[in-house]
C-alpha positions in Angstrom: -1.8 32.7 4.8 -1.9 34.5 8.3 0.2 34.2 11.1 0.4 35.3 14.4 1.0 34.2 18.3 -1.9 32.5 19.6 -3.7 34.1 22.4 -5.6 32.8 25.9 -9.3 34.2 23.5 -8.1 31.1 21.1 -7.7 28.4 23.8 -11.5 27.3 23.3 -11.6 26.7 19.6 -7.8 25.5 19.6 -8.9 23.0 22.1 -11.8 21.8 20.5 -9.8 21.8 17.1 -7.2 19.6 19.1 -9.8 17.4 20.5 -11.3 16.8 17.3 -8.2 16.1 15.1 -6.7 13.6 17.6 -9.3 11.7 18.8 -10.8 11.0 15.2 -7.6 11.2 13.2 -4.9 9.4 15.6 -7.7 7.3 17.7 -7.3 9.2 20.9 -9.3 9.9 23.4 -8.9 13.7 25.0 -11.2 15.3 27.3 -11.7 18.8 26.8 -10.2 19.7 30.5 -7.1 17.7 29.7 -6.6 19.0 26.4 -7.1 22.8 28.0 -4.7 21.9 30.4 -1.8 20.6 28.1 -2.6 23.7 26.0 -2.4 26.2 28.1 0.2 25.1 30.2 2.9 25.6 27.1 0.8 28.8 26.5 1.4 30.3 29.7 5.1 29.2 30.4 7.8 31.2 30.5 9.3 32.0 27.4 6.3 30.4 25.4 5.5 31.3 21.9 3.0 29.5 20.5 1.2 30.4 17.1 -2.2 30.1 14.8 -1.9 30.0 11.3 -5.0 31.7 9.6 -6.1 31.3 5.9 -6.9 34.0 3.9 -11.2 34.9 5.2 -9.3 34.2 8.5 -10.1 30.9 9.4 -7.5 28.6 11.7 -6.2 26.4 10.0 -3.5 25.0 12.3 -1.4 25.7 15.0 1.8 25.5 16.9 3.2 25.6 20.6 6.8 25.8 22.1 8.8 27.7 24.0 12.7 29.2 24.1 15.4 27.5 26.2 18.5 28.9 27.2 21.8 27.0 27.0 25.4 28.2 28.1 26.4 29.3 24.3 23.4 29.5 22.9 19.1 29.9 22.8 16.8 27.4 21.1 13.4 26.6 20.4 11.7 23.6 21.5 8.8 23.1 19.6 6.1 20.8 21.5 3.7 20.2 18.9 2.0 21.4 15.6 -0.9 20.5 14.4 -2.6 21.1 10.6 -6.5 20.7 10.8 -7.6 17.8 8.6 -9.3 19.6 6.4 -6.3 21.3 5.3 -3.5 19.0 5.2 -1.4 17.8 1.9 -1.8 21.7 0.8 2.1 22.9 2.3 0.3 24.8 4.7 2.6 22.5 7.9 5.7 23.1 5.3 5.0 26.9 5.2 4.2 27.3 9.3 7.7 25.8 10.2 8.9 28.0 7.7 7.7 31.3 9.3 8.5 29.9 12.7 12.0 29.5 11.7 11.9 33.4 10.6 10.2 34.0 14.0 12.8 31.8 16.6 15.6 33.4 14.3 14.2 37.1 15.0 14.3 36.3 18.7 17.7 35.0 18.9 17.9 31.3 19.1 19.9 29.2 16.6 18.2 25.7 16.8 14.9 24.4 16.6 14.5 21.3 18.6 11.4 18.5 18.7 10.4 15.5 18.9 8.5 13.3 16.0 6.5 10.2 16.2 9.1 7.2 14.6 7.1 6.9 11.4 8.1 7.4 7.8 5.2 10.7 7.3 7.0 12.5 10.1 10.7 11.7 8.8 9.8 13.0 5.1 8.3 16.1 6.0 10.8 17.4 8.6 13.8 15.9 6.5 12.6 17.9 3.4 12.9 21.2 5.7 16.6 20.1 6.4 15.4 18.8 10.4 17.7 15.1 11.1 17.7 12.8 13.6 20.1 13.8 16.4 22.9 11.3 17.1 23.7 12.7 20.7 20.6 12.6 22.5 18.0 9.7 22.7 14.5 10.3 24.4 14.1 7.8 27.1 10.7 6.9 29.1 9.2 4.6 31.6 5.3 3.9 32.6 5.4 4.0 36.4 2.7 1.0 38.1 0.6 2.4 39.9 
């Protein structure tokens, strides 16, 4: 495997990639504008650092997007989403990327990887086997707004 930081000449086929895996996979329905937009927004933020991950004839086979924050005492990462093409999941390939990223977010300085995970058992067992728990001091809250 291959990795390196994704760049504005990969938006199209990320996109498309995106649009494809959600909208079959996880029933959703993303238009390629709003699915650009969400994209490149976290690409183009400050502080972003978003990545492909590449097989070996250099084909994407996933990718990831997040971005630094800066506390008082320390940085951390807060990764917004990463996504393993259906064709290539089950192989370790999502275990490997979080892996590298780790080494990455370490080499630029922060100490903590933060994220959040869809409530299902599949997202618990493969961020618990790379040590990632559920925090105890924070709680992500919502509300819908009527329009």
């Amino acid at each position: 495997m291959n990795y390196r930081l994704m760049t504005e000449q990969d938006l199209a086929y990320v996109v498309e990639k995106n649009i494809e895996y959600y909208n079959t996979v996880e029933d959703c329905c993303w238009t390629y504008e709003k699915a650009y937009k969400r994209i490149h927004q976290v690409l183009t933020m400050e502080d972003s650092m978003c990545m492909v991950q590449l097989d070996d004839n250099d084909s994407m086979t996933g990718y990831l997007m997040g971005y630094f924050k800066e506390f008082d005492d320390i940085r951390g990462y807060f990764l917004d989403e990463i996504v393993i093409f259906k064709d290539f999941q089950g192989k370790g390939y999502g275990t490997d990327f979080i892996k590298i990223l780790e080494q990455e977010v370490s080499k630029n300085g922060a100490s903590i990887i933060e994220l959040n995970s869809v409530n299902d058992e599949m997202h618990k067992h493969f961020y618990s086997k790379l040590s990632y728990y559920e925090t105890k001091n924070f709680v992500m809250m919502g509300k819908f707004l009527e329009s």
